[in-house]
MINU-831347 format. One line per field, with one value per residue (C-alpha): z, y, x; residue number from 1. Coordinates in steps of 0.02 Angstrom, whole numbers, padded with zeros to 5 digits. Each point is the difference from the previous one (the first is absolute). Example, Ala and Ser with C-alpha at 12.3 -4.5 7.8 and 13.67 -1.06 7.14 Angstrom:
<rs>
w: [00390 -00033] .
v: [-00225 00172] .
u: [00615 00069] .
pos: [1 2] .
</rs>
This chain:
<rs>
w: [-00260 00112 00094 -00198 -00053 00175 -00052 -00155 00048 00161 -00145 -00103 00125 00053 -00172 -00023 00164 -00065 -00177 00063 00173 -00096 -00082 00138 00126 -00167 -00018 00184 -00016 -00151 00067 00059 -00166 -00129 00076 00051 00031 00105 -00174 -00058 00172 00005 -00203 00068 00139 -00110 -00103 00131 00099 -00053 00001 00128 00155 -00115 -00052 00159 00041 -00094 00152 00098 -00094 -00032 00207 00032 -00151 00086 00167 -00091 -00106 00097 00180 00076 -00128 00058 00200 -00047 -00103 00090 00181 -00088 -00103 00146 -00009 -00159 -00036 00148 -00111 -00155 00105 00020 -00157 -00072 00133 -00042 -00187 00019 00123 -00130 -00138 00101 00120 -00085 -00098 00174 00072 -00128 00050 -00101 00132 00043 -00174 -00014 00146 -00052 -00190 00099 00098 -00151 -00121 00167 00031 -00183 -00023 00168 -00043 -00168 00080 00148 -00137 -00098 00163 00079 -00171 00002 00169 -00076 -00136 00115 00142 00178 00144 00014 00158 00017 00090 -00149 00078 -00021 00046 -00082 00060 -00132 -00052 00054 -00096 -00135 -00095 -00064 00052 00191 00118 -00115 00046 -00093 -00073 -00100 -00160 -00093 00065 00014 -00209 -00032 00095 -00094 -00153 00028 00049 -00173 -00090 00077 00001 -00203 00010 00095 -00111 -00136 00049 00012 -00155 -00066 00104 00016 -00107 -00032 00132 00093 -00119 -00090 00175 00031 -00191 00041 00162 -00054 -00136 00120 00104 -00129 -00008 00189 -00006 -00134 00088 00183 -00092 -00054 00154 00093 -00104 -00002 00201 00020 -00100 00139 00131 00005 -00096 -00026 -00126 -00111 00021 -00026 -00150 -00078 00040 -00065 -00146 -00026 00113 -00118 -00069 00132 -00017 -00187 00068 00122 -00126 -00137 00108 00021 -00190 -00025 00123 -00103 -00164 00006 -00040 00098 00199 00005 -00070 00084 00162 -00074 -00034 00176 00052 -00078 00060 00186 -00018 -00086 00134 00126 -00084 -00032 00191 00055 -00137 00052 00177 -00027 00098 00166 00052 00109 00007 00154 00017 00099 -00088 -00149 00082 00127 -00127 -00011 -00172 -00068 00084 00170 -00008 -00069 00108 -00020 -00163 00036 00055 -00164 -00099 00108 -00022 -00168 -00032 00076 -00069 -00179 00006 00105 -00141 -00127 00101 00030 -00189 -00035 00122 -00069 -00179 00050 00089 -00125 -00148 00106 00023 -00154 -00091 00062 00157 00012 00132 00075 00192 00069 00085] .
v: [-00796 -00136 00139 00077 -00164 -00048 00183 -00036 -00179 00087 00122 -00151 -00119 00176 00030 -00167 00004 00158 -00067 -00187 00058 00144 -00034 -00100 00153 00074 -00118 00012 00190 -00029 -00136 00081 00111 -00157 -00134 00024 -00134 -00190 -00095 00165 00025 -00183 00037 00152 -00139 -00155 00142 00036 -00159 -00118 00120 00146 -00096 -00064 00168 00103 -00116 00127 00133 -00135 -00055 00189 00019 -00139 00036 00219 -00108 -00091 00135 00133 -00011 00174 00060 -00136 00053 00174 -00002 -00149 00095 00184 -00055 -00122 00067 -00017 -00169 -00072 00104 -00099 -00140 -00014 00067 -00139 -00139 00090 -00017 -00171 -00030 00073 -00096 -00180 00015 00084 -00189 -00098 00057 -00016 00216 00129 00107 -00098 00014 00171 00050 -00068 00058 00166 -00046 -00061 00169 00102 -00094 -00020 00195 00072 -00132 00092 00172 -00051 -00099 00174 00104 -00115 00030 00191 -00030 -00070 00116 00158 -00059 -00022 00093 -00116 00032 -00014 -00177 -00066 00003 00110 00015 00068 00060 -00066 00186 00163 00184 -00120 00107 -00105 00100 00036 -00105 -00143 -00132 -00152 00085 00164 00078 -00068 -00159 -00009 00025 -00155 -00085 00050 -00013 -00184 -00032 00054 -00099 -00152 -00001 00068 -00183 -00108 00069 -00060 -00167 -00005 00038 -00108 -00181 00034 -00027 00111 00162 -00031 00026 00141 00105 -00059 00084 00133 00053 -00022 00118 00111 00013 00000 00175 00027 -00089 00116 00130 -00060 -00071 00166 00084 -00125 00017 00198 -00016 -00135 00119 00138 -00093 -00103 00089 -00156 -00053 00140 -00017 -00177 -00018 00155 -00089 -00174 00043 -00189 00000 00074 -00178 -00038 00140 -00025 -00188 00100 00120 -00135 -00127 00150 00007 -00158 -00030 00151 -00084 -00194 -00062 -00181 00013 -00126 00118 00140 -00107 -00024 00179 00048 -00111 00094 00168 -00096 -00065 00173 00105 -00126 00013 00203 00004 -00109 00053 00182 -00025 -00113 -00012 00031 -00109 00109 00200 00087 00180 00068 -00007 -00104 -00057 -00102 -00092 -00192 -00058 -00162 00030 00036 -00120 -00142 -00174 -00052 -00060 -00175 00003 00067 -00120 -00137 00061 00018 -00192 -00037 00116 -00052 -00182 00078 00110 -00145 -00081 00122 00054 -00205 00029 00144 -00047 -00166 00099 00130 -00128 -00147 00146 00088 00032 00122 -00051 -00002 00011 -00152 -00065 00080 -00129] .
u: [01672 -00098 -00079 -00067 -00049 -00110 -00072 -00039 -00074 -00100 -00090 -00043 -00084 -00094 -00064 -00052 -00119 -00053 -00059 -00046 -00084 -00064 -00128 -00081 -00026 -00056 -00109 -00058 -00019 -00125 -00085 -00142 -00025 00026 -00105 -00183 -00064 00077 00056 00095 00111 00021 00066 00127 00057 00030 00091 00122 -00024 00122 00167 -00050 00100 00134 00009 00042 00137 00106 -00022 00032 00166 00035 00001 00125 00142 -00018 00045 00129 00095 -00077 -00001 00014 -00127 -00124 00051 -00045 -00135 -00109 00030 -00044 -00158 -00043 -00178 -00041 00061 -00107 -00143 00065 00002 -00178 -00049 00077 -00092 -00152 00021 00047 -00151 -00130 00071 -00005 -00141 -00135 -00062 00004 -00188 -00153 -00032 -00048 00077 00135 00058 -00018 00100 00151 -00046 00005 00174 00064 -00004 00025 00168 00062 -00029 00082 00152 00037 -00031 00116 00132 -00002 00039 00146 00049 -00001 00088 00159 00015 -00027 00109 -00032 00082 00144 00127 00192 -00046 -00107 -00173 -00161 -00167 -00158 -00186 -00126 -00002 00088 -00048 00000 00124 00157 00117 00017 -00095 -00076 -00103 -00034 -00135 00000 -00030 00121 00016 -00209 00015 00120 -00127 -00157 00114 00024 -00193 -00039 00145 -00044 -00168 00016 00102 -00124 -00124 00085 00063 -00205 -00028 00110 -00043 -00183 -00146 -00171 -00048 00152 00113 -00090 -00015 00200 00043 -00119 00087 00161 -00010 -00065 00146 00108 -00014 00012 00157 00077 -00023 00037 00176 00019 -00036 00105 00158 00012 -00023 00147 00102 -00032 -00011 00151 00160 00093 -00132 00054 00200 -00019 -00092 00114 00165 -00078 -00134 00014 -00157 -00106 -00012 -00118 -00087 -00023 -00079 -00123 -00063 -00016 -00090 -00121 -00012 -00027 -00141 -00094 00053 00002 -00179 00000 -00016 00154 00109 -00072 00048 00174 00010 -00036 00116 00137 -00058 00013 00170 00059 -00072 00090 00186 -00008 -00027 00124 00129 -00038 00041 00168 00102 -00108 -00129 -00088 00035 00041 -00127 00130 00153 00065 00154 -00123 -00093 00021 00091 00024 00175 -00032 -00134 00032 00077 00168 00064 00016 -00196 -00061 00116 -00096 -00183 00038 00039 -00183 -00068 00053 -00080 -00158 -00036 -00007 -00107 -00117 00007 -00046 -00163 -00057 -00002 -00079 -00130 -00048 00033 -00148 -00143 00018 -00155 -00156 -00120 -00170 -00127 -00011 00038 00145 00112] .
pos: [1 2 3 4 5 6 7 8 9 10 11 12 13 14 15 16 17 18 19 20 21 22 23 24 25 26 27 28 29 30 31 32 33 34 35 36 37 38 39 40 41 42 43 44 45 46 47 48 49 50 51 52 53 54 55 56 57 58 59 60 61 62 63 64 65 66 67 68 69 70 71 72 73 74 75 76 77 78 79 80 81 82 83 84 85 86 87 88 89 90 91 92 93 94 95 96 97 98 99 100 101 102 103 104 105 106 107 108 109 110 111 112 113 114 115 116 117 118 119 120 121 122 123 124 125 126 127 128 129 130 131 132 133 134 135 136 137 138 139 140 141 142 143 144 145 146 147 148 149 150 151 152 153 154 155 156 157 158 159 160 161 162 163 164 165 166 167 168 169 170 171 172 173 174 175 176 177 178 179 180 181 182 183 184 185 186 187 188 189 190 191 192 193 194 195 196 197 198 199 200 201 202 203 204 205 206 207 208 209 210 211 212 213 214 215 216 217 218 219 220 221 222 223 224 225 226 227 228 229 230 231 232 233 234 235 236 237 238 239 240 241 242 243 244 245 246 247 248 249 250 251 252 253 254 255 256 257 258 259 260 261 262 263 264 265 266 267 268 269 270 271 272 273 274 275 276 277 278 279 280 281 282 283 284 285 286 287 288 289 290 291 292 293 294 295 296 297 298 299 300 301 302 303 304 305 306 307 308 309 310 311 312 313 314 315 316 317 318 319 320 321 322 323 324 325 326 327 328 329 330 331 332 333 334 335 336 337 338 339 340 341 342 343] .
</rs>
């Protein structure tokens, strides 16, 4: 039950970094399309500026509860995907960089190289988020002792000898790209003022259809690539809740006619496409390509019971606390930005 329950928990804190911290690499992604000029990019960063670090403190939180109820599936997966997360790594330093350093020298230049490593980073981050993604729901070739490794790419086939990268895992990644930056866009849209939020609205609707059909896509290729998709959601059509919540946040981002509930909308096609994945892969936590039996479950994964019940009773009063912050946060720079000095 505790092992469910720190499943269930795990999936939530990851679709809140995915909605929250979403829509600033969105945001990053489109800078360089939606502002043309210095007061419009410092408009997309006030936009994101006060709650973009607050906001990736969910990865950050999400890391240490997988240590916590998790520990052999952190071991395995932060030893197996080594390489990438030291590319994540800096991706996220470079992000962070472009947003804070690109106001200290009076330089055309200056300013535009980290404009540049800004919407560089915040793109390659959801591309990269997508494909780690696509990683967990394919599998990974998991040994008897718990361990793998992975090249960056293989034949980059799924099956066989996969690499990080490959078709399938290469479309959940361009998948994401689009949904965030669809959600950046609109976040835009909906906290800016004048050209910027026009070209935000503009772009979003744009890849509104490119994330229909990459959600599509995506879906029917989960469905072949990984059979325990299809078994689970047969012997539990209860998921097909959260699939109703993706397709309808899809709706109403098409339907709703203020960017604020657009945003909300997309918000609920984030979380949905979040809890069909992680409800479709219950109970493992990372698939083994090799064989089933070698997978890692919330079972044969999880610490000891007395653990969880611990990290459980922190994480109880942490939760309200962070809760308190956020709505204090959101609540204090409500309202739409302007152009003025970024600081």
């Amino acid at each position: 039950m505790l092992e469910a329950t720190w499943f269930a928990i795990i999936a939530f804190m990851l679709a809140m970094y995915v909605v929250l911290d979403g829509f600033d690499l969105g945001a990053g992604a489109l800078h360089l399309f939606v502002a043309r000029d210095e007061g419009e990019r410092r408009a997309v960063l006030k936009a994101i500026g006060p709650v973009w670090d607050g906001n990736e403190v969910w990865l950050l939180a999400t890391g240490g509860a997988l240590y916590c109820a998790f520990p052999a599936l952190y071991a395995a997966s932060f030893s197996g995907f080594y390489l990438p997360l030291m590319i994540v790594l800096w991706l996220l330093m470079g992000r962070g960089l472009g947003i804070e350093l690109r106001h200290h020298v009076d330089s055309p230049l200056w300013r535009q190289f980290w404009d540049v490593a800004f919407a560089i980073s915040s793109g390659l981050l959801a591309l990269f988020f997508g494909a780690a993604l696509g990683n967990s729901v394919r599998g990974v070739p998991l040994g008897a002792d718990g361990t793998f490794f992975e090249p960056m790419w293989g034949d980059f086939e799924p099956r066989g000898r996969t690499g990080v990268l490959d078709w399938y895992t290469v479309l959940v990644g361009v998948n994401a790209l689009a949904a965030l930056a669809m959600h950046g866009g609109l976040w835009l849209a909906h906290k800016t003022e004048g050209a910027v939020g026009e070209r935000a609205l503009t772009w979003a609707k744009k890849l509104w259809w490119g994330v229909v059909v990459l959600t599509g896509l995506t879906t029917i290729a989960t469905w072949g690539v990984q059979p325990h998709v299809a078994h689970r959601m047969k012997s539990a059509p209860a998921g097909y809740l959260f699939v109703a919540l993706t397709i309808a946040g899809l709706l109403g981002i098409r339907l709703m006619k203020t960017p604020g509930r657009r945003f909300l909308a997309s918000c609920g096609y984030l979380a949905g496409m979040i809890a069909s994945c992680a409800f479709a892969l219950y109970p493992y936590v990372l698939p083994s390509s090799i064989a089933p039996n070698l997978g890692l479950t919330v079972h044969n994964a999880a610490a000891g019971e007395y653990g969880l019940k611990v990290a459980l009773a922190w994480w109880i009063p942490g939760m309200v606390l962070v809760g308190a912050y956020f709505v204090f946060v959101y609540r204090h720079f409500k309202g739409k930005v302007g152009e003025g000095d970024y600081g």
